[in-house]
C-alpha positions as CSV (number, residue, x, y, z in Angstrom):
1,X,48.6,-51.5,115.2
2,X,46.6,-48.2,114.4
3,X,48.8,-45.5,113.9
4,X,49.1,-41.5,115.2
5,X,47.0,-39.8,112.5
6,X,49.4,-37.5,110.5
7,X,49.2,-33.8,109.4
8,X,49.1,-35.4,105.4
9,X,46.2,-34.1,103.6
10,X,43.9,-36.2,102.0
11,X,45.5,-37.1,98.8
12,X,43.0,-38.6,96.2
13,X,42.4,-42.5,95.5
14,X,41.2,-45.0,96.6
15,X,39.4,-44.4,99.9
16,X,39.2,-47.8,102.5
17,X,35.9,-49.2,103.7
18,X,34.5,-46.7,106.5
19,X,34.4,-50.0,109.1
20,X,37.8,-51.0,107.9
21,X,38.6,-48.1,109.6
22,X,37.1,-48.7,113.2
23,X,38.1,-51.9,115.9
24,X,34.6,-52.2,116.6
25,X,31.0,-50.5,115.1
26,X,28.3,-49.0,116.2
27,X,27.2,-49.6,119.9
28,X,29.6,-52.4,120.0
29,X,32.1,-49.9,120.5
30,X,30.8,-49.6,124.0
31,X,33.7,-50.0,126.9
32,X,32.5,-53.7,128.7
33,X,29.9,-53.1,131.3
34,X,31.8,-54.6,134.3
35,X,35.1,-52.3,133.0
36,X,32.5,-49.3,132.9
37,X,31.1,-50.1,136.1
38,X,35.0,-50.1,137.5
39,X,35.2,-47.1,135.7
40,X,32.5,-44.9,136.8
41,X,32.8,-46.5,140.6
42,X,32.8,-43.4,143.0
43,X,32.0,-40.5,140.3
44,X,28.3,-40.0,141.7
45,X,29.4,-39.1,145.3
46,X,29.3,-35.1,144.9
47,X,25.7,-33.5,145.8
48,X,23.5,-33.6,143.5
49,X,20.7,-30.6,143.3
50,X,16.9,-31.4,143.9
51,X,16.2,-30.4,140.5
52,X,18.3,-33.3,139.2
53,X,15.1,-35.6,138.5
54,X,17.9,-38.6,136.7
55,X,21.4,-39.1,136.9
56,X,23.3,-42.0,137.3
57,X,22.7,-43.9,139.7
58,X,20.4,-46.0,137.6
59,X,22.6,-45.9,134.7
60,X,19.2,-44.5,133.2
61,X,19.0,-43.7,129.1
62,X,19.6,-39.9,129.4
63,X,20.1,-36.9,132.6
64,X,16.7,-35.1,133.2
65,X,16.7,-31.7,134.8
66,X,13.4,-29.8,135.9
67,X,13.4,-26.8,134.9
68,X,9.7,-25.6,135.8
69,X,6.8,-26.9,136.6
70,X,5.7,-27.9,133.2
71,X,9.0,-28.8,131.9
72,X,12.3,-30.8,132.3
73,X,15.5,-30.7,130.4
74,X,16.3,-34.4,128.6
75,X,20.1,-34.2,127.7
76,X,22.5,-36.8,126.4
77,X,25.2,-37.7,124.1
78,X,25.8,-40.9,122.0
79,X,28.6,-41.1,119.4
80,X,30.8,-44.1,117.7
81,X,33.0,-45.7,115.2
82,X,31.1,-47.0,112.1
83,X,28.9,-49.8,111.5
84,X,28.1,-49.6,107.8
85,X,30.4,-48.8,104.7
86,X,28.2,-45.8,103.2
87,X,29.2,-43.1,104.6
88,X,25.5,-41.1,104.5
89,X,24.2,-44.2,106.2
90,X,26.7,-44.5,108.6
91,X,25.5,-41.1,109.5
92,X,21.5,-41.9,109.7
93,X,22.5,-44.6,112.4
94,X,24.5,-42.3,114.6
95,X,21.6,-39.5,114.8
96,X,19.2,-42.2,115.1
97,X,20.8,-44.4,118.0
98,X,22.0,-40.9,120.0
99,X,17.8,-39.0,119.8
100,X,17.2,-42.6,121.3
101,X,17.8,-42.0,124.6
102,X,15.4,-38.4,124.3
103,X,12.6,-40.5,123.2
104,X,13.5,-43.1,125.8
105,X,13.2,-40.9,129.2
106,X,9.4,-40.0,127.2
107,X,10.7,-36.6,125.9
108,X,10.6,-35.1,122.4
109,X,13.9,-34.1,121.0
110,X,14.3,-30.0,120.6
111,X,18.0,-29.7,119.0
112,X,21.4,-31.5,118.7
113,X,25.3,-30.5,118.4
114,X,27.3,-32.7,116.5
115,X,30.4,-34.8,117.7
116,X,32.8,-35.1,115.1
117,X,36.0,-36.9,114.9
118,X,37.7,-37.5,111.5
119,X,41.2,-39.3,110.3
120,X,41.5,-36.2,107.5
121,X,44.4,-37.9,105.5
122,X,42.5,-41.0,105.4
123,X,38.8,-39.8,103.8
124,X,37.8,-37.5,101.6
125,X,35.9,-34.0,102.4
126,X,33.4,-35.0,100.5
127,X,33.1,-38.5,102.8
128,X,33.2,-36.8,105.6
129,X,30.3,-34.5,104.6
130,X,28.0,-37.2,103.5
131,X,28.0,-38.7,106.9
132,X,27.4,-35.3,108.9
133,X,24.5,-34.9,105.9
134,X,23.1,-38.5,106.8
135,X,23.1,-37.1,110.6
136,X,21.0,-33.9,109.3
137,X,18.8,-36.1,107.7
138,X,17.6,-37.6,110.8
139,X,17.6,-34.4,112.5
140,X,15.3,-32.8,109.9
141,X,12.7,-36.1,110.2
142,X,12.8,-35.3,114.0
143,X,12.1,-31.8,113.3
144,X,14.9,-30.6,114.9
145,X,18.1,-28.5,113.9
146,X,22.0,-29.2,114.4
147,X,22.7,-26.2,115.8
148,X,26.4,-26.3,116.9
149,X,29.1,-29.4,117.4
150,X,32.5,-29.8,117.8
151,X,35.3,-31.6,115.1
152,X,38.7,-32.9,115.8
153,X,41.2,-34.9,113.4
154,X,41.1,-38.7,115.0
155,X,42.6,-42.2,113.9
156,X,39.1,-43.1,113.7
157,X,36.5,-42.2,112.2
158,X,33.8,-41.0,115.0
159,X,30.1,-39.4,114.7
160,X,27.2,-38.4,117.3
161,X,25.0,-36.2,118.5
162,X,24.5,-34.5,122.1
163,X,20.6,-34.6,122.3
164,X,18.7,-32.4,123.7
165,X,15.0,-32.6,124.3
166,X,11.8,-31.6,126.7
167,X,9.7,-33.5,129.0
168,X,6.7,-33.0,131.2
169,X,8.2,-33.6,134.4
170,X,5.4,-35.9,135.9
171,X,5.7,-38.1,132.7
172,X,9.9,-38.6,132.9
173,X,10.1,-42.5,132.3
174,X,13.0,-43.7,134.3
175,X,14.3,-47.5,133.5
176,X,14.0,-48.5,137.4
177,X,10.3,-47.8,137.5
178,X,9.0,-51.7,136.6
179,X,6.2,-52.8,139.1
180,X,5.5,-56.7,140.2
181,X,3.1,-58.0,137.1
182,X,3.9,-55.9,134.8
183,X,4.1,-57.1,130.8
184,X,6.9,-56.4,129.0
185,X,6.9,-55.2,125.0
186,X,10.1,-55.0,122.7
187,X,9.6,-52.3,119.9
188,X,11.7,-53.6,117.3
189,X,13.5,-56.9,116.5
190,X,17.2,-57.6,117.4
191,X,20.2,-59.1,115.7
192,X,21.6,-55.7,114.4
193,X,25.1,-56.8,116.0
194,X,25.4,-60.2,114.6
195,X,24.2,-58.0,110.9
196,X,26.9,-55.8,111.5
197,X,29.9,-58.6,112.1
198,X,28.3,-60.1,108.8
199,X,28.8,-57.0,106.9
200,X,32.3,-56.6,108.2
201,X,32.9,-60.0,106.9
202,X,31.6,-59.3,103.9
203,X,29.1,-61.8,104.1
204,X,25.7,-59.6,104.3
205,X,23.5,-60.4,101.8
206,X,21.6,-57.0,100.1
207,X,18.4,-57.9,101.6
208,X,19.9,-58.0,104.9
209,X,21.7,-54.9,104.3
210,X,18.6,-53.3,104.1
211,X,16.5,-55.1,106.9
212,X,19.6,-53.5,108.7
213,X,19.4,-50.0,107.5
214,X,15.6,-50.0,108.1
215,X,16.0,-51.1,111.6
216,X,18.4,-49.0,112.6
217,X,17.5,-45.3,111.4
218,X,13.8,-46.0,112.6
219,X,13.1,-43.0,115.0
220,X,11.6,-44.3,118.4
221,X,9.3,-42.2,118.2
222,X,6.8,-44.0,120.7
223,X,8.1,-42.7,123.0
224,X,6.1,-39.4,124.0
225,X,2.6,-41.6,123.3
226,X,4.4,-44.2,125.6
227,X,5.4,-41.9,128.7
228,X,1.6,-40.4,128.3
229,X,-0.1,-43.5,129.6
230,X,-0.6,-43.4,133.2
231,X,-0.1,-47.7,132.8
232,X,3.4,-47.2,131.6
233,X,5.9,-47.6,134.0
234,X,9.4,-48.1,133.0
235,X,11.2,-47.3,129.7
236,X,14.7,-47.7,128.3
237,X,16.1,-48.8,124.4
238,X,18.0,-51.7,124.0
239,X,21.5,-50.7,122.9
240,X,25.0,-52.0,123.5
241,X,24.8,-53.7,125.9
242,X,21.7,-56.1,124.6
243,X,18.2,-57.5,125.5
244,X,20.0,-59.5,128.2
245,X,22.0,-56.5,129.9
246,X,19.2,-53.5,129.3
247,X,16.8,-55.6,131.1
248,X,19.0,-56.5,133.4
249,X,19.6,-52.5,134.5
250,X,15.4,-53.0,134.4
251,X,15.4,-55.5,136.8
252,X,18.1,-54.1,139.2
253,X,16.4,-51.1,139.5
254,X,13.6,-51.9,140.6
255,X,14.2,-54.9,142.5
256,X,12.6,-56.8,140.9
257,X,13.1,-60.3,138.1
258,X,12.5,-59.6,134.6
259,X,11.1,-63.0,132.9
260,X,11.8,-62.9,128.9
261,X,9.9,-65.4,127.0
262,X,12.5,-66.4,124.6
263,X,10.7,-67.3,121.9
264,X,8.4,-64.4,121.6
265,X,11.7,-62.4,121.1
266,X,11.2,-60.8,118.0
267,X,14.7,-61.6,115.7
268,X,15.7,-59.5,112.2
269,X,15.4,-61.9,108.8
270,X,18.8,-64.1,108.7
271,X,20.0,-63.3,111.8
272,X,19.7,-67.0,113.4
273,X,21.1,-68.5,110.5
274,X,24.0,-66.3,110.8
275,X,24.7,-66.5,114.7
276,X,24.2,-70.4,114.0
277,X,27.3,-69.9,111.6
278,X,29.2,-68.1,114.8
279,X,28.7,-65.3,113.4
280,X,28.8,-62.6,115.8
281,X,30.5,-59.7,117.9
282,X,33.0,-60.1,120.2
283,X,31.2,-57.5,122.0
284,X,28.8,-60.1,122.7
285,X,31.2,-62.1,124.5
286,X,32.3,-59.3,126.5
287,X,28.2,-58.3,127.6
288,X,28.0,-62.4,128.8
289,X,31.5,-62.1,130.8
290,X,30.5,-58.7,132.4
291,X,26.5,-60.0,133.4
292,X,26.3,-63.5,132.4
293,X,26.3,-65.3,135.8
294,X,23.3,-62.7,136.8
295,X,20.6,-64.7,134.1
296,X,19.2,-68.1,134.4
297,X,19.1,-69.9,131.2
298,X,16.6,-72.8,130.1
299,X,18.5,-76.1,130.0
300,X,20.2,-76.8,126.5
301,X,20.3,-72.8,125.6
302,X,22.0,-73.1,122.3
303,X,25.2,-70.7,122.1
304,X,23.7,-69.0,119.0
305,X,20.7,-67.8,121.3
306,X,23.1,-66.5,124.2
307,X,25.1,-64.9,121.4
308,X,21.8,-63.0,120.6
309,X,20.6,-62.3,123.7
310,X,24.2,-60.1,124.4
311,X,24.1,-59.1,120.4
312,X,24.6,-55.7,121.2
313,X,21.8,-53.6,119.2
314,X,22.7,-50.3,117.1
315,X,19.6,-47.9,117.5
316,X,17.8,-50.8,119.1
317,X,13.6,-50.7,120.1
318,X,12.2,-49.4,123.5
319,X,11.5,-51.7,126.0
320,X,8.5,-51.0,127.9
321,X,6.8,-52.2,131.6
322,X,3.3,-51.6,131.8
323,X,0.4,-52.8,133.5
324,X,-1.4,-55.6,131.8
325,X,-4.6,-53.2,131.5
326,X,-2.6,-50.8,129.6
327,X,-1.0,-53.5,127.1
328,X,-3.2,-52.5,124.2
329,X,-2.9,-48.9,124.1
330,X,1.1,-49.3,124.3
331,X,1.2,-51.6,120.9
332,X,-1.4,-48.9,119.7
333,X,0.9,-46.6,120.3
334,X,3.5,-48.4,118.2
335,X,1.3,-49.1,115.6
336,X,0.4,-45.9,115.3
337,X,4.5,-45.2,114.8
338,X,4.8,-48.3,112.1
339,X,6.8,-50.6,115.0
340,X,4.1,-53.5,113.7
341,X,6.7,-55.6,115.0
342,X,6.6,-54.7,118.5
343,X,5.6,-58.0,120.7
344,X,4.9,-58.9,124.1
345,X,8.6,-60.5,125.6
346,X,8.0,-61.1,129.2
347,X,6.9,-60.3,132.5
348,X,7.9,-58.7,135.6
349,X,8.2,-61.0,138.9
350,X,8.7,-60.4,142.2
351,X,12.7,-61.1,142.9
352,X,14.2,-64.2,142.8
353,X,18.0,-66.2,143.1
354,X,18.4,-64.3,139.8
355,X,17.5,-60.9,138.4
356,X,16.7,-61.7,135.0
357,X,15.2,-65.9,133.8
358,X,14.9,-66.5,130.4
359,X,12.4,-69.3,129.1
């Protein structure tokens, strides 16, 4: 049972394990998407004004609001409960996974405020400051400042960012733009859930520790380059709710069936072996429940793969739709970025009995 934090002051020892701390880490803190969906059912029905470009009603990466002709606001928030042990790392992630969404919608970030919650008789001052340092980090590499933020005393231990950024409003990449024959391109590998439940378990090895870290406080920073290209047509990052349930919001919006060669699914070091081993999130299970009956599987799926294909990702890659002429400047784009694992993962097909076929 987690208990009312207490008024106690930090008393020193002994701190716990930051995830020890948390029910669930990272993006797999996220509510369920068919309890969200419940949730948010009947919040969009006030007017919305003309210069609200996306809101949503395509449950799109970030809100965009033009502010001129040459520019639109990018604004969003992302915090959560901690995925990692080290506090400054635990940090890096959060500012990472929350300036995703920015890059996402094709906009470069401009500043952040930090969202801090903190169980103060649990961790130290000095804890607590290394993870709002591994936040600044990632702000400084994004050449942006923290400018401002808000901190309350929690059970939990909680960190974000609100993100703010600019866009050209004629290159605003929405996640419901996808066109019949379009190629699909992944910009980093998954598995960073099944990485995490390892970790938890204490049964991460160090060089999966690191794939981990590496993965997940990798800037997608495509995403400007990507939302230049006239053959680009949709963009959103894979997060919490997986490969399976961000293309999934892909496909809906645009009416459309998303194809995802399996195979060509790019998949962190270890992270097969692991789910082989069961082990994974239960946020996974929770992803399959909510959207499951929407994808077609191939017969004799193994359960490790449909594990992996709702592994909800931390910080995850873009996923982009583009035209197949425009293929080669899009991995150039990552290339140029060091995503050299970004890979071709599918198609987009006209509709049909489901919205997203894997194969």
């Amino acid at each position: 049972m987690i208990s009312t934090p207490s008024l106690t002051p930090f008393v020193a020892g002994a701190e716990p394990r930051l995830t020890a701390l948390s029910h669930g880490g990272g993006c797999g803190c996220k509510i369920a998407p068919g309890v969200l969906s419940s949730i948010l059912r009947g919040t969009g029905a006030m007017p919305l004004p003309p210069e609200l470009l996306v809101g949503i009603e395509t449950a799109d990466d970030a809100a965009v609001y033009r502010l001129n002709d040459t520019q639109a606001l990018v604004a969003t928030t992302d915090f959560f409960m901690p995925i990692v042990d080290d506090a400054f790392d635990f940090g890096r992630i959060a500012a990472t996974n929350a300036l995703s969404d920015v890059y996402a919608m094709g906009g470069t970030p401009i500043m952040a405020l930090a969202l801090v919650g903190m169980p103060i008789n649990v961790l130290s001052v000095e804890t607590i400051g290394r993870i709002l340092e591994g936040g600044a980090s990632v702000c400084r590499a994004a050449g942006i400042p923290i400018a401002g933020g808000h901190t309350i005393d929690s059970v939990e231990p909680i960190y974000g960012l609100v993100a703010l950024g600019l866009v050209h409003p004629d290159r605003v990449k929405k996640n419901s733009g996808a066109r019949v024959g379009d190629v699909l391109v992944l910009g980093k590998p998954i598995g960073v859930g099944v990485l995490s439940a390892a970790l938890k378990k204490e049964q991460l090895a160090p060089e999966g520790y690191a794939e981990m870290i590496a993965s997940t406080t990798r800037l997608n920073t495509p995403g400007p380059d990507l939302a230049a290209l006239p053959g680009v047509h949709a963009l959103t990052d894979v997060t919490g709710f997986a490969l399976a349930g961000h293309a999934l919001e892909l496909a809906r919006g645009a009416g459309v069936t998303v194809r995802i060669d399996w195979p060509a699914v790019p998949v962190l070091p270890g992270v097969r072996e692991l789910a082989a081993q069961g082990i994974v999130t239960g946020a996974s299970g929770c992803n399959w429940a909510a959207y499951g009956g929407d994808v077609q599987l191939p017969e004799g799926f193994a359960d490790a793969d449909r594990a992996l294909l709702s592994d909800p990702q931390t910080s995850g890659g873009l996923l982009v739709a583009c035209a197949p002429e425009a293929l080669n400047d899009v991995l150039a784009a990552f290339q140029r970025h060091g995503f050299g694992q970004a890979a071709v993962v599918g198609e987009v097909a006209p509709r049909g009995q489901a919205p997203l076929v894997i194969r």
